[in-house]
ROSE-4610 file (N, C-alpha, C; in Angstrom, 1 decimal, always signed):
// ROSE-4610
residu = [X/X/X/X/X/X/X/X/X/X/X/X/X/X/X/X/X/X/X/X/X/X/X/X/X/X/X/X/X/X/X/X/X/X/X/X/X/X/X/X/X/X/X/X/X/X/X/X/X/X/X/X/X/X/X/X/X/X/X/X/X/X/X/X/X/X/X/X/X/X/X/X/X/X/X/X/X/X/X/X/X/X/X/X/X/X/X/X/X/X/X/X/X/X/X/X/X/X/X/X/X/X/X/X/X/X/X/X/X/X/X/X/X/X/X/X/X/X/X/X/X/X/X/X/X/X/X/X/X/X/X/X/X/X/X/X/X/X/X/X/X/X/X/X/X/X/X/X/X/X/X/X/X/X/X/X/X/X/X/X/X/X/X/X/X/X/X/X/X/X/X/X/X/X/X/X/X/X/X/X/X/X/X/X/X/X/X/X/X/X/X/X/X/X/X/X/X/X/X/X/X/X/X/X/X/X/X/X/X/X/X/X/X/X/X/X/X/X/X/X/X/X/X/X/X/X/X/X/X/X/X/X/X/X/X/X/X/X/X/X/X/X/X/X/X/X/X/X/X/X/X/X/X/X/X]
num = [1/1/1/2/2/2/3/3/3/4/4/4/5/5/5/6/6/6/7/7/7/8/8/8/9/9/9/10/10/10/11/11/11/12/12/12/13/13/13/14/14/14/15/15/15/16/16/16/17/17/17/18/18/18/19/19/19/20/20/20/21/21/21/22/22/22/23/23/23/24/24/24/25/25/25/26/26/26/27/27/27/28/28/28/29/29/29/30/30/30/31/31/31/32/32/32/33/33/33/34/34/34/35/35/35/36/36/36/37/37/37/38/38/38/39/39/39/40/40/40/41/41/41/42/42/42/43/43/43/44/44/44/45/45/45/46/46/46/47/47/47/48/48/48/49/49/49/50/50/50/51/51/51/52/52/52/53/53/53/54/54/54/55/55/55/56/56/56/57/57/57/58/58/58/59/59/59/60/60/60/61/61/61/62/62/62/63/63/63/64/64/64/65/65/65/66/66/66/67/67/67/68/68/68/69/69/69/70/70/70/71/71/71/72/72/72/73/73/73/74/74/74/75/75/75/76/76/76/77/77/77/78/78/78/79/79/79/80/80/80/81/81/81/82/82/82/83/83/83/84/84/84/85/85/85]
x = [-5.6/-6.2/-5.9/-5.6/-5.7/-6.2/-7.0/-7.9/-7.3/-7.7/-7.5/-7.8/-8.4/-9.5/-8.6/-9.4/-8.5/-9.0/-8.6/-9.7/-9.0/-9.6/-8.6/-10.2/-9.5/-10.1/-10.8/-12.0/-13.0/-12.1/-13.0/-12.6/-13.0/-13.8/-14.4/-13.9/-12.7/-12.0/-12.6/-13.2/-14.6/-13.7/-13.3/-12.8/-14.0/-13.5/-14.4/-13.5/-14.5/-14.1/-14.6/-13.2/-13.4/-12.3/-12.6/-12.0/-11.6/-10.2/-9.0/-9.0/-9.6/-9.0/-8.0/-7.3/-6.2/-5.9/-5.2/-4.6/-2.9/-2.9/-1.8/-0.5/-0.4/+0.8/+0.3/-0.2/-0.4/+0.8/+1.5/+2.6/+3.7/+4.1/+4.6/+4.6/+3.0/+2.4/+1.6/+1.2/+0.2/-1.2/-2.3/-3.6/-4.9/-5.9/-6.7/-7.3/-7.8/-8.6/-9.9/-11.2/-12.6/-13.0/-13.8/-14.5/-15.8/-16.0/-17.6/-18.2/-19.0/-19.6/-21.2/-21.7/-22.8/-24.1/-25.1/-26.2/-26.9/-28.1/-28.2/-29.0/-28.5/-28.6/-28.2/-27.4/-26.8/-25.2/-24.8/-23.0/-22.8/-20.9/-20.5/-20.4/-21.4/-21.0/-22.4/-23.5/-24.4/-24.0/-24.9/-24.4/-24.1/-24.3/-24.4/-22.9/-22.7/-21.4/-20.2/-20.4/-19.5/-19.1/-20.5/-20.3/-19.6/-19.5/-19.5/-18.0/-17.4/-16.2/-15.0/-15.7/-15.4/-15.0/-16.0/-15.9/-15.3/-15.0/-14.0/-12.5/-12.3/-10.9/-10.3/-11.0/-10.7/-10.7/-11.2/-10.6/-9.7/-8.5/-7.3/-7.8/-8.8/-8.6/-8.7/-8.0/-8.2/-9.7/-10.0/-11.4/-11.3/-12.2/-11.9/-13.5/-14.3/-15.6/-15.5/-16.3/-16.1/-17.8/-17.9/-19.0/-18.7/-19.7/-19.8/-20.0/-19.7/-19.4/-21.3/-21.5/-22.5/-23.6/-23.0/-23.4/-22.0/-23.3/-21.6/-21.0/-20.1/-18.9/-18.1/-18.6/-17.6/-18.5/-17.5/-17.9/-19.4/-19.5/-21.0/-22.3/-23.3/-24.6/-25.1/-26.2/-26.6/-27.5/-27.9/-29.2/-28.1/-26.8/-26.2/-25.4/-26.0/-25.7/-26.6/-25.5/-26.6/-25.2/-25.3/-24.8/-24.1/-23.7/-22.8/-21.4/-22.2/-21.3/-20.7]
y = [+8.9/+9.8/+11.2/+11.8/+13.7/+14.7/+15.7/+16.3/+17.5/+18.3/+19.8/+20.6/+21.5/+23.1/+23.5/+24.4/+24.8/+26.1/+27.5/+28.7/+29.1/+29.4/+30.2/+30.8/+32.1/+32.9/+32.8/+33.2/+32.8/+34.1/+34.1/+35.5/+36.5/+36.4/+38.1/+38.3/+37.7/+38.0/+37.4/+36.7/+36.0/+34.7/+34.5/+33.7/+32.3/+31.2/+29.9/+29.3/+28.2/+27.4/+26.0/+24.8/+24.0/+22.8/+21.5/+20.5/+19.5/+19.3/+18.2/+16.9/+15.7/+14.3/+13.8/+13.4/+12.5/+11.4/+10.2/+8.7/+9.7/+8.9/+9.5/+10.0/+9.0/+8.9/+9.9/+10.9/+11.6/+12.6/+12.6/+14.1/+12.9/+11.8/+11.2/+10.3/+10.5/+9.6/+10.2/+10.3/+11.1/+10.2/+11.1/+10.5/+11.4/+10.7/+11.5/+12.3/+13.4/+14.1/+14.1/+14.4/+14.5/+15.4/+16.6/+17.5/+17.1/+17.2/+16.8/+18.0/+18.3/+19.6/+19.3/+20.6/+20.2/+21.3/+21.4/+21.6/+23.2/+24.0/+25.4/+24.9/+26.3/+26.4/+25.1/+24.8/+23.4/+23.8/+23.2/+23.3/+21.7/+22.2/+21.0/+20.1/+20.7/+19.3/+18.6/+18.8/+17.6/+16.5/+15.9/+14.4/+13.5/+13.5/+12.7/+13.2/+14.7/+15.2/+14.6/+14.7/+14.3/+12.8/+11.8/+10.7/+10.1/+10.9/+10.4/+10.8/+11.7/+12.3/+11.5/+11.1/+9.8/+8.2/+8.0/+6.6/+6.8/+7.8/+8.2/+8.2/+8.7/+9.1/+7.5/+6.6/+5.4/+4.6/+4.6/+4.6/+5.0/+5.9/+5.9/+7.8/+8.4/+9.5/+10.7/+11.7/+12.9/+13.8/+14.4/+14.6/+16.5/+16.9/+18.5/+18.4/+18.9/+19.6/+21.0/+21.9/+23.2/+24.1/+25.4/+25.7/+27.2/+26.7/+27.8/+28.8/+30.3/+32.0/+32.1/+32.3/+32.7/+31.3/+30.3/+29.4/+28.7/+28.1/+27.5/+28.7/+28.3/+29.4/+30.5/+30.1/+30.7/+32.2/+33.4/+34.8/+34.6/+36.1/+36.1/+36.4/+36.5/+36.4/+35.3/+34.7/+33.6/+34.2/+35.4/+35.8/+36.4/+36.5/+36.4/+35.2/+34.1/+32.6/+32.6/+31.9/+31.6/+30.7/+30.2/+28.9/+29.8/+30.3/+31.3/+32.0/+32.4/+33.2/+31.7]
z = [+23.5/+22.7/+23.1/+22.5/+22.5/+22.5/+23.4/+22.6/+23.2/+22.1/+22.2/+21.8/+22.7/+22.2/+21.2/+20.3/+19.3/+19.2/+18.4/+18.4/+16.8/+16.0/+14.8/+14.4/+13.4/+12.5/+11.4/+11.5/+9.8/+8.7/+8.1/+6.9/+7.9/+8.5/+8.9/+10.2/+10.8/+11.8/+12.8/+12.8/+14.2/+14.9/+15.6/+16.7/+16.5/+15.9/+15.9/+16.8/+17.6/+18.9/+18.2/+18.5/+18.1/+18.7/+18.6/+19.4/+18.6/+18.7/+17.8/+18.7/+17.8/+18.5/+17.5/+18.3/+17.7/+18.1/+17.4/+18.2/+18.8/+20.0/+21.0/+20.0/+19.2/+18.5/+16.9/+16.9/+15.5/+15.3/+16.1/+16.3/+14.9/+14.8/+14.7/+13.2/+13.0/+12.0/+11.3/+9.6/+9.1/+9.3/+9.5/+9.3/+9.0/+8.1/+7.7/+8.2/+8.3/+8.9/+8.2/+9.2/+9.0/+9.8/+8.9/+10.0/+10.1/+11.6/+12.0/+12.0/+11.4/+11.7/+11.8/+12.2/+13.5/+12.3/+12.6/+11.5/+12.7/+11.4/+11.7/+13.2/+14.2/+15.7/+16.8/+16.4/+16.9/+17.4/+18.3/+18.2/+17.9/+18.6/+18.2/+19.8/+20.6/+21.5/+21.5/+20.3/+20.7/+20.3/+21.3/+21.6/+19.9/+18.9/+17.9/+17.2/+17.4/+16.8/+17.6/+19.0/+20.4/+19.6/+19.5/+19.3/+17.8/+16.8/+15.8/+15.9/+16.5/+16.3/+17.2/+18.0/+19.0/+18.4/+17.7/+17.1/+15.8/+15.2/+13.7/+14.3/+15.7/+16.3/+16.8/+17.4/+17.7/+16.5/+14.8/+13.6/+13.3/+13.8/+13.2/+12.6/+12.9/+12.0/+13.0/+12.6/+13.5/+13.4/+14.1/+14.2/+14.3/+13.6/+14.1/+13.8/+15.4/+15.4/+15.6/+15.5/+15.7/+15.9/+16.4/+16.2/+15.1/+14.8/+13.1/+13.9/+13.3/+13.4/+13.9/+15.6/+16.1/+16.5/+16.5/+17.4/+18.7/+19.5/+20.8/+21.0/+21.5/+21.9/+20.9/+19.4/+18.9/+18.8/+17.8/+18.4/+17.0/+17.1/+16.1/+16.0/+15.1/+15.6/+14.8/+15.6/+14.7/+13.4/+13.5/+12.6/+11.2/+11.2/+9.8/+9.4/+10.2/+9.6/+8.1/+7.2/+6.1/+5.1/+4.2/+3.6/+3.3/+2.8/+2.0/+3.3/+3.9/+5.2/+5.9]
């Protein structure tokens, strides 16, 4: 399996932190992708995100968790979180 930090940019320039699983062999082969994403004031390493993104990657599918703009590591404030942003 593979995993690897990832960091890229929202619209508003903000640095999101986020983690790629893959089967060893994805460089090589196409496969689905699923993003796990994690709910308001939460990241992406609680345990249920960790786990679900775990058990989808030993399915054959690549996995991308991430923490939304102002939660976890990524940059932000949490108090302009809102569905839209």
């Amino acid at each position: 399996m593979i995993v690897q930090r990832v960091i890229f940019e929202n619209s508003k320039k903000q640095n999101l932190i986020g983690i790629i699983r893959a089967p060893q062999s994805y460089e090589l082969s196409i496969f689905p992708v699923v993003l796990v994403l994690h709910g308001y004031k939460e990241n992406r390493d609680r345990d249920v995100i960790v786990a679900l993104a775990d058990h989808l990657s030993h399915l054959g599918f690549v996995t991308l968790r991430f923490d939304f703009a102002g939660h976890g590591e990524s940059d932000g404030d949490i108090g302009d979180f809102s569905v839209t942003n």
